[in-house]
MARTORGU-212900 format. One line per 2 residues: number of its first residue (from 1); for each residue x, y, z of C-alpha. Coordinates in Angstrom, 3 decimals, always signed. Layout:
BEGIN
NUM) X:Y:Z  ...
***
This chain:
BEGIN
1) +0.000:+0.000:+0.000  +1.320:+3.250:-0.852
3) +2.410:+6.338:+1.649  -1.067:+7.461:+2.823
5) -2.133:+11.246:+2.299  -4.088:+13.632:+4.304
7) -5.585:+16.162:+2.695  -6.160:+19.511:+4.528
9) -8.560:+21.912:+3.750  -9.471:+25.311:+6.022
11) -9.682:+28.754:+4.392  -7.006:+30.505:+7.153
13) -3.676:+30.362:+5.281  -1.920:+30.676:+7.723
15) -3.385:+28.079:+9.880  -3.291:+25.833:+7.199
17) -0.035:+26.272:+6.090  +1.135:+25.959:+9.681
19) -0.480:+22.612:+9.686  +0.867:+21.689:+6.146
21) +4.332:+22.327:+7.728  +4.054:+20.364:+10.963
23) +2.395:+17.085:+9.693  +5.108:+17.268:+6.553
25) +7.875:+17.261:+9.151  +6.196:+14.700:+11.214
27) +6.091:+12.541:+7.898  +3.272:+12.968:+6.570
29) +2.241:+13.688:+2.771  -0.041:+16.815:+2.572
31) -2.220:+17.909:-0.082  -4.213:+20.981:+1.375
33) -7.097:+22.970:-0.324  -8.546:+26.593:+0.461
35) -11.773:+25.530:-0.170  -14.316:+21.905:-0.248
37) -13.974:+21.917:-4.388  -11.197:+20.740:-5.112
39) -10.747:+18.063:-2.713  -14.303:+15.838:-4.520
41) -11.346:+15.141:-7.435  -8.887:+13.719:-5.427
43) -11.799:+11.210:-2.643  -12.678:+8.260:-3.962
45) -13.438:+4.632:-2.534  -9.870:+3.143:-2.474
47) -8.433:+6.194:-1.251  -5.829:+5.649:+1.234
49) -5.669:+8.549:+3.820  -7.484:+10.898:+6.092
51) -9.712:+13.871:+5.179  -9.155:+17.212:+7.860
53) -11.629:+19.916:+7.366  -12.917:+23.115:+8.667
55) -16.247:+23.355:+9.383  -16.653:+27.304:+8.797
57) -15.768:+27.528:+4.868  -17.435:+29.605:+2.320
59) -19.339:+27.770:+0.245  -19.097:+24.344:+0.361
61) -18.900:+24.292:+4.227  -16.873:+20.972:+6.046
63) -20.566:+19.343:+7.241  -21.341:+19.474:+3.980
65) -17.683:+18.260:+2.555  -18.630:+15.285:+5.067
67) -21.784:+14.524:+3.563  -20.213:+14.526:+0.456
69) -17.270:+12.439:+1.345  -19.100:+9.275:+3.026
71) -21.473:+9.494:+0.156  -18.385:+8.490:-1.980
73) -17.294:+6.398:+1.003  -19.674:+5.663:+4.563
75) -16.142:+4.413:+5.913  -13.801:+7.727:+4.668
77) -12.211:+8.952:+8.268  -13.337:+12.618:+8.965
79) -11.956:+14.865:+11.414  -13.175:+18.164:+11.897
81) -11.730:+21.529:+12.775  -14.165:+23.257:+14.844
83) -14.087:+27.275:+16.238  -15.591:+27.663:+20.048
85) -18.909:+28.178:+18.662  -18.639:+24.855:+16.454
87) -18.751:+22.504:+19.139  -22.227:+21.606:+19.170
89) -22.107:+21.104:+15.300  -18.959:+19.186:+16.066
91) -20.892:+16.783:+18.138  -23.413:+16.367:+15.310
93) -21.282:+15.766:+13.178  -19.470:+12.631:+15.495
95) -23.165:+11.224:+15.882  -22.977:+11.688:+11.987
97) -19.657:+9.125:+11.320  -17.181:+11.778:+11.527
99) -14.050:+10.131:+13.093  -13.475:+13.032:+15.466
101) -13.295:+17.129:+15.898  -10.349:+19.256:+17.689
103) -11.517:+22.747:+18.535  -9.161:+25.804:+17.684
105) -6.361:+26.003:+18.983  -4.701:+22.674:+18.773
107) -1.422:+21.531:+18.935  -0.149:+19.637:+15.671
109) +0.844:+16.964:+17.688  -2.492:+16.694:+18.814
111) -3.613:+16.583:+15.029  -0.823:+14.462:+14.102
113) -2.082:+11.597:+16.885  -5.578:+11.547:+15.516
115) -4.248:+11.158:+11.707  -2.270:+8.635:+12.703
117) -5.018:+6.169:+14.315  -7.357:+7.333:+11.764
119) -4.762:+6.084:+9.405  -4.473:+2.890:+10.308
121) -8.269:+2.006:+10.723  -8.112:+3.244:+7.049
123) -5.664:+1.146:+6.489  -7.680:-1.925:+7.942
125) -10.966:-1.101:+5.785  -8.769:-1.030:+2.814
127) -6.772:-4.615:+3.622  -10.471:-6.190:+4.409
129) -11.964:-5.021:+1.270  -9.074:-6.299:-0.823
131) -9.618:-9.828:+0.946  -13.267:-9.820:-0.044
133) -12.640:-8.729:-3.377  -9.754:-11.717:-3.573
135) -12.043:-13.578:-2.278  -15.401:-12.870:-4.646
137) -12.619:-13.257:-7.457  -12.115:-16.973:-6.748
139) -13.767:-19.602:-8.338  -15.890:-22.102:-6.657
141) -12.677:-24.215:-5.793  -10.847:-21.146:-4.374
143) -13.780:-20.329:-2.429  -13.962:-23.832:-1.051
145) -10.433:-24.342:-0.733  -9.118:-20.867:+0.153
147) -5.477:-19.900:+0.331  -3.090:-18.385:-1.679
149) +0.060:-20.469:-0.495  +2.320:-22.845:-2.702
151) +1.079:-25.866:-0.779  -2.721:-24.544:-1.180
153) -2.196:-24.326:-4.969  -0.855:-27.921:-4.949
155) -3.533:-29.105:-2.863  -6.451:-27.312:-5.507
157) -4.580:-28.813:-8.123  -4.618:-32.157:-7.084
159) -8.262:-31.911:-6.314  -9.139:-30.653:-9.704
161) -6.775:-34.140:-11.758  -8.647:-36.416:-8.990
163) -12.596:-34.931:-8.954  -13.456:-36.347:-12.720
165) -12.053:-39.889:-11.766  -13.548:-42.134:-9.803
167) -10.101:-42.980:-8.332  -10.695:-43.696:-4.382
169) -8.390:-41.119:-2.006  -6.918:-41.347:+0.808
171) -6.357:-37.834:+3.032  -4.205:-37.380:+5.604
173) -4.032:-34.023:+7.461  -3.915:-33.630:+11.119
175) -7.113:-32.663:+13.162  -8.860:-29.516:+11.802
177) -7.040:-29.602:+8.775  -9.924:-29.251:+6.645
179) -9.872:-33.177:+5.387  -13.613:-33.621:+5.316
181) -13.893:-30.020:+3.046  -10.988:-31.467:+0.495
183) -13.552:-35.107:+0.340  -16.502:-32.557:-0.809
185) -14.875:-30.800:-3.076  -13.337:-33.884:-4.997
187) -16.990:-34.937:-4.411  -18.690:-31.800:-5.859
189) -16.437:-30.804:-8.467  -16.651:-34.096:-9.815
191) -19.433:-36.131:-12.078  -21.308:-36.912:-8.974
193) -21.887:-33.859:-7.113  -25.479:-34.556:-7.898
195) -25.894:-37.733:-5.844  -25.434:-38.002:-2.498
197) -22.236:-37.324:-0.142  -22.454:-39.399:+2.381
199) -19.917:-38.751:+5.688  -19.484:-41.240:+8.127
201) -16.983:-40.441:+11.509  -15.569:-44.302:+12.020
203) -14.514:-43.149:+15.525  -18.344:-41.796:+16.671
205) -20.592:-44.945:+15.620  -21.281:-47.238:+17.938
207) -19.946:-50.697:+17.852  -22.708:-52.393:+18.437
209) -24.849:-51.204:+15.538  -22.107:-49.835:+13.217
211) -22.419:-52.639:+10.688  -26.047:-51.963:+10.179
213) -25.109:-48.108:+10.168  -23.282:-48.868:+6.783
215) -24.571:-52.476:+5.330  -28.472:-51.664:+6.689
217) -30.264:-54.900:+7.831  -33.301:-57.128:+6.659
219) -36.382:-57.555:+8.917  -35.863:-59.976:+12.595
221) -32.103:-59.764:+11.943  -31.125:-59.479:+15.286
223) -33.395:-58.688:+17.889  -35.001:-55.436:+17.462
225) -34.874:-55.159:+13.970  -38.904:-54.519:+13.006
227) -38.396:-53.608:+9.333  -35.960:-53.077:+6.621
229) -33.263:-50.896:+6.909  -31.173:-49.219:+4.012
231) -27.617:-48.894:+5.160  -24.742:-45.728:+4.562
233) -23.641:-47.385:+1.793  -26.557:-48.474:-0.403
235) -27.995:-44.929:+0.134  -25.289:-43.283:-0.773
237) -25.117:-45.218:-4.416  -23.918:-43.341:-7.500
239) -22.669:-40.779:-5.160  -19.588:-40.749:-2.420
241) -19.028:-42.332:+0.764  -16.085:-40.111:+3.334
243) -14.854:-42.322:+6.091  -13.360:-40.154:+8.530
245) -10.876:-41.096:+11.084  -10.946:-44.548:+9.445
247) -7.848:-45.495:+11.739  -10.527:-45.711:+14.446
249) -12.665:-48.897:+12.886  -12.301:-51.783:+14.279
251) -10.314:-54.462:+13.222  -12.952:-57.406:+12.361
253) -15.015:-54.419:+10.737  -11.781:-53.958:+8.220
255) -12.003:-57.102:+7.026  -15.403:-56.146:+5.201
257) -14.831:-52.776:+4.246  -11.865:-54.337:+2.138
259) -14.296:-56.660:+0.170  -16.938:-54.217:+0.094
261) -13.822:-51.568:-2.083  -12.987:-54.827:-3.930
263) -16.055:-56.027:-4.971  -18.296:-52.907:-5.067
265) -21.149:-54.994:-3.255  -22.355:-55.384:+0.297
267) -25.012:-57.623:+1.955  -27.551:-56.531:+4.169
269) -27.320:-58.115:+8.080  -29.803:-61.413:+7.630
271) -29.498:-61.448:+3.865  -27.001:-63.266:+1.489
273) -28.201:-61.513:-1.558  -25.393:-58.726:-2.789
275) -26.076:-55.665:-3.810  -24.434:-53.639:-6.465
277) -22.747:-50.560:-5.239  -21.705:-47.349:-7.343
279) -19.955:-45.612:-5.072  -16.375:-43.358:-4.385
281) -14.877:-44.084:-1.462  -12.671:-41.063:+0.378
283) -11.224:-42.346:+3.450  -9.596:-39.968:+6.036
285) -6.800:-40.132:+9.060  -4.777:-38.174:+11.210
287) -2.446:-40.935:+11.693  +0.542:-42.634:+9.857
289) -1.694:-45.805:+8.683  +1.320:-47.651:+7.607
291) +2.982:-47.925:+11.252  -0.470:-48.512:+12.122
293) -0.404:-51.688:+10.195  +3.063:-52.857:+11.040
295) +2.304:-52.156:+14.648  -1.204:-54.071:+14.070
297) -3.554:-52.007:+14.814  -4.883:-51.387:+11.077
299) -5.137:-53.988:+8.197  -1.918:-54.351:+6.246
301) -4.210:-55.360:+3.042  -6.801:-52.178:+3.702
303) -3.738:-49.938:+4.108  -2.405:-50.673:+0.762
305) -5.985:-50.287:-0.984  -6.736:-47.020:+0.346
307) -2.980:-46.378:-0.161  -3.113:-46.013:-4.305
309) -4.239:-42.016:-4.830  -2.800:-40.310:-1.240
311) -3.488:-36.242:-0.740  -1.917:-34.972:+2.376
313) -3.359:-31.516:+3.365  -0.806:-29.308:+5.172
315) -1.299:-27.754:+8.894  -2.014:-24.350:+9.016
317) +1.334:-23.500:+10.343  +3.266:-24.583:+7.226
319) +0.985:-22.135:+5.203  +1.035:-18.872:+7.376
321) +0.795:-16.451:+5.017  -3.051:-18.205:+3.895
323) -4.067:-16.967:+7.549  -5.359:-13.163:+7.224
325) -7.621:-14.259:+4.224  -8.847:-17.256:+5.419
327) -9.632:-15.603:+8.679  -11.630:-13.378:+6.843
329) -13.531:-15.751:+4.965  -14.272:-17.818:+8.206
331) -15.183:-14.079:+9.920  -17.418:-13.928:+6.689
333) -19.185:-17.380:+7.780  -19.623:-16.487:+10.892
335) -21.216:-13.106:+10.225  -24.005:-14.804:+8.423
337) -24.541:-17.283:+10.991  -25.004:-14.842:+13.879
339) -26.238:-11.894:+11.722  -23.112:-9.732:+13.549
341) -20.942:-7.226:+11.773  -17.339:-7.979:+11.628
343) -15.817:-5.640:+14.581  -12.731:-3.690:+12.936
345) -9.677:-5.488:+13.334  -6.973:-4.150:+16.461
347) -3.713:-3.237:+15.232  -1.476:-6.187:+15.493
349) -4.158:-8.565:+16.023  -3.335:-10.199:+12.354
351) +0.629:-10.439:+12.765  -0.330:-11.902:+16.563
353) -2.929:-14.762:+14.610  +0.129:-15.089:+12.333
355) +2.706:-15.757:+15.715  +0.080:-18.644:+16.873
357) +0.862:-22.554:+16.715  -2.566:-23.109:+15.633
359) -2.825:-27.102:+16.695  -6.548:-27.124:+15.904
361) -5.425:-26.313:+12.498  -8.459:-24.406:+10.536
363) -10.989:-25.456:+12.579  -9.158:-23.658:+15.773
365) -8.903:-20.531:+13.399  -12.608:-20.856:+12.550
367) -13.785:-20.891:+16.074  -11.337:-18.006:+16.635
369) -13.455:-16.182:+14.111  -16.584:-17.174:+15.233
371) -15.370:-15.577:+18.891  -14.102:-12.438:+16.896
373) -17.363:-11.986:+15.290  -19.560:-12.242:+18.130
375) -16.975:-9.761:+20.260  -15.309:-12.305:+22.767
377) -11.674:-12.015:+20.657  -9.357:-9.911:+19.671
379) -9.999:-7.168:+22.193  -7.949:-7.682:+25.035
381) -5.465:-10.003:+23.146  -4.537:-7.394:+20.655
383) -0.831:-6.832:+20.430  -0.205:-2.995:+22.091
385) +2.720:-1.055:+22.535  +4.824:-2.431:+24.471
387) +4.867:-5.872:+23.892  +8.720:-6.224:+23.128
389) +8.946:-10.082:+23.011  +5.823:-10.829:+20.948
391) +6.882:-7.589:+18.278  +10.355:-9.439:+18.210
393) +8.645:-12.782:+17.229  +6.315:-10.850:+14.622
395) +9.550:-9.132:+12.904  +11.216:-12.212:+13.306
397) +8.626:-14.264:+11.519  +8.059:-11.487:+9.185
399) +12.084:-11.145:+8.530  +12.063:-14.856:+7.866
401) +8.930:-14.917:+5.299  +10.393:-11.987:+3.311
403) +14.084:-13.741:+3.074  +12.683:-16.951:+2.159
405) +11.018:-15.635:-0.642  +13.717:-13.172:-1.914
407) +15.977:-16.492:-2.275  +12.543:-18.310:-3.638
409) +12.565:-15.547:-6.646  +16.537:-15.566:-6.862
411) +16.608:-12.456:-5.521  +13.857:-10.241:-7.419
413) +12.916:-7.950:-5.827  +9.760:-7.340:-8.264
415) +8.887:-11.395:-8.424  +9.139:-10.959:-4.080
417) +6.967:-8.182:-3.701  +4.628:-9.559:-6.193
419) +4.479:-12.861:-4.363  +4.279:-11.332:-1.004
421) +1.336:-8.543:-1.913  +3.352:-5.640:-1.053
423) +4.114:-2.530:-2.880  +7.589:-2.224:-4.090
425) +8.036:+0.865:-1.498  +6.751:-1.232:+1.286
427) +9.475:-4.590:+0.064  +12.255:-1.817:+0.322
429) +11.194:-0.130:+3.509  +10.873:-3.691:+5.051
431) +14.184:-4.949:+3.559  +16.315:-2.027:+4.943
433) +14.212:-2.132:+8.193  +15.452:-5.699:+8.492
435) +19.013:-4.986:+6.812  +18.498:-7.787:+4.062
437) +19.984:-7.749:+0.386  +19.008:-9.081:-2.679
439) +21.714:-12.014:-3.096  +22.097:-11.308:-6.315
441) +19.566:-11.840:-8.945  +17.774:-8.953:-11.166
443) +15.382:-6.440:-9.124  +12.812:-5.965:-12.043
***
């Protein structure tokens, strides 16, 4: 993002060029106006920076500029300059969505501290609105399977070779990886997304009735059994059957899954009539299935069936730079499901996410979001001032991500900042603030 600008407009020249002078030499980039015309050329919704206004102007008075502004922009920050007399307007004006007033006379430091927090919630609204744009961009796998990392990309590409076959998969991702939304979308991008999709956690049946859960049973069976029952399996023909946490079925119960892969058939409990199956089968597990099998506790002869077409989903630590926009999608989710805006984000609340371990994977980021959304996150964890060993792991991490990928690119700078969504300013800034060089290679 490029250096922000605030543009200043008040009639007093002198005042205004006094201001002009003092936020210059505090850094900031000044573009100041006698009057509220010329400043509607220069607003519009991706501008990046503050508006300060009068309110006493001729003509075109700084109410009105206001008005003007957040009808361009609801979220443009506002502050207004306000005489003695102008504090009641002032105050209308707040109740209005201004972002705050200073009444004559001011310090510029004063000023200068407002600008800069309006700044960076400016700077938030802008970041969020490029992740939802990024994010309405995607296709439908994109928007299933969201991330932008190297490993992510692999992953969607995988997904798309494997949907149109009928090739059974086996994923293996820790918990919360996100293993049961890779089986629907090999299951929905595929040739039969429009039969069923049928999920079954091996670990939460019951043992007792678990083969009737997935073979069904015929009438008097075993006791108990009053009618018919259809199984899992046969209803979820044409279509696919997930078995999550598969590591967790028992042994004997192995035995018949096999034949059922092999033959594509099962048999009701009390009947000895097969029946045809046309089904995918996606099997999922958190664990290393062939030590499993040497150690015995999983079928040798199951483990290399499932073992043909294997997709292994990363942890969300090994793709850290997918966490800001998938944090937004999941805030997204989780707007819709409690009808709750998303809160503005804290300043250094995003690097902090970025800092975490995250051993829930996505599904530990999602119920962070869900918190965030409904107001019970993010608050009192932000990262403030202060906070010299978490900052030091933030530029540390940061350091690291921005050195890997300068020696990713062979040293390009362009290729780096491209890869990293920064602005070639902001890659240089970062680079000297972190004293690293190029190593070579060509910087455009």
């Amino acid at each position: 993002m490029d250096q922000a600008t605030v543009l200043l407009v008040d009639d007093e020249q002198d005042l205004r060029d006094a201001l002009m002078q003092g936020l210059e030499l505090a850094g900031h980039q000044v573009a100041a106006f006698d009057r509220a015309d010329g400043v509607m050329g220069v607003l519009n919704r991706d501008f990046y920076g503050v508006l300060v206004t009068d309110i006493r102007m001729p003509g075109v008075d700084g109410f009105a500029l206001m008005r003007k502004a957040f009808d361009i922009d609801p979220a443009m920050p506002v502050v207004l300059i306000t005489g003695h007399g102008d504090v009641p307007l002032a105050v209308e004006a707040m109740r209005a969505g201004a972002y705050d007033f200073l009444e004559k006379p001011f310090a510029v430091a004063r000023l200068e501290a407002v600008i800069e927090r309006a700044l960076e919630k400016r700077r938030l609204v802008l970041e969020n609105r490029a992740l939802r744009e990024r994010l309405s961009d995607h296709g439908v796998l994109e928007g299933r399977l969201v991330g932008r990392s190297p490993v992510m990309e692999k992953v969607r590409r995988q997904v798309m070779a494997l949907a149109a076959t009928d090739a059974d998969v086996l994923l293996l991702g820790e918990t919360g990886a996100g293993k049961e939304v890779v089986a629907r979308a090999l299951h929905e991008e595929g040739p039969r997304k429009d039969k069923p999709f049928v999920a079954l956690n091996c670990g939460a049946l019951p043992a007792d009735i678990i083969e009737s859960e997935l073979f069904g049973h015929e009438k008097g069976a075993f006791t108990g059994a009053s009618g018919q029952r259809i199984g899992k399996m046969e209803y979820a023909h044409g279509g696919t059957v997930f078995l999550d946490e598969i590591e967790s079925m028992p042994l004997e119960l192995q035995v018949k899954l096999l034949r059922v892969i092999e033959t594509r058939s099962i048999e009701r409990l009390g009947s000895n009539k097969p029946i045809v199956l046309d089904v995918r089968f996606i099997a999922a597990t958190k664990e290393d299935l062939g030590k499993a099998s040497a150690e015995g506790r999983f079928r040798q002869d199951l483990f290399y069936r499932l073992n043909v077409v294997t997709l292994e989903l990363p942890p969300l630590r090994a793709r850290r730079e997918d966490i800001p926009l998938l944090f937004h999608y999941l805030a997204r989710e989780a707007r819709a499901r409690y009808r709750r805006e998303i809160p503005d984000l804290p300043p250094g609340y995003m690097a902090e996410l970025m800092t975490r371990e995250w051993a829930g994977n996505v599904r530990e980021l999602r119920n962070v979001a869900d918190r965030f959304v409904l107001g019970l996150e993010g608050m009192d964890d932000a990262v403030v001032p202060g906070s010299d060993n978490l900052f030091a792991r933030v530029a540390e991490y940061e350091k690291s991500l921005i050195q890997a990928e300068l020696k990713r690119q062979g040293g390009s700078v362009k290729a780096t900042y491209e890869a990293l969504g920064l602005s070639r300013k902001a890659l240089y800034e970062k680079m000297r603030k972190y004293g690293l060089a190029r190593e070579g290679g060509e910087e455009e």
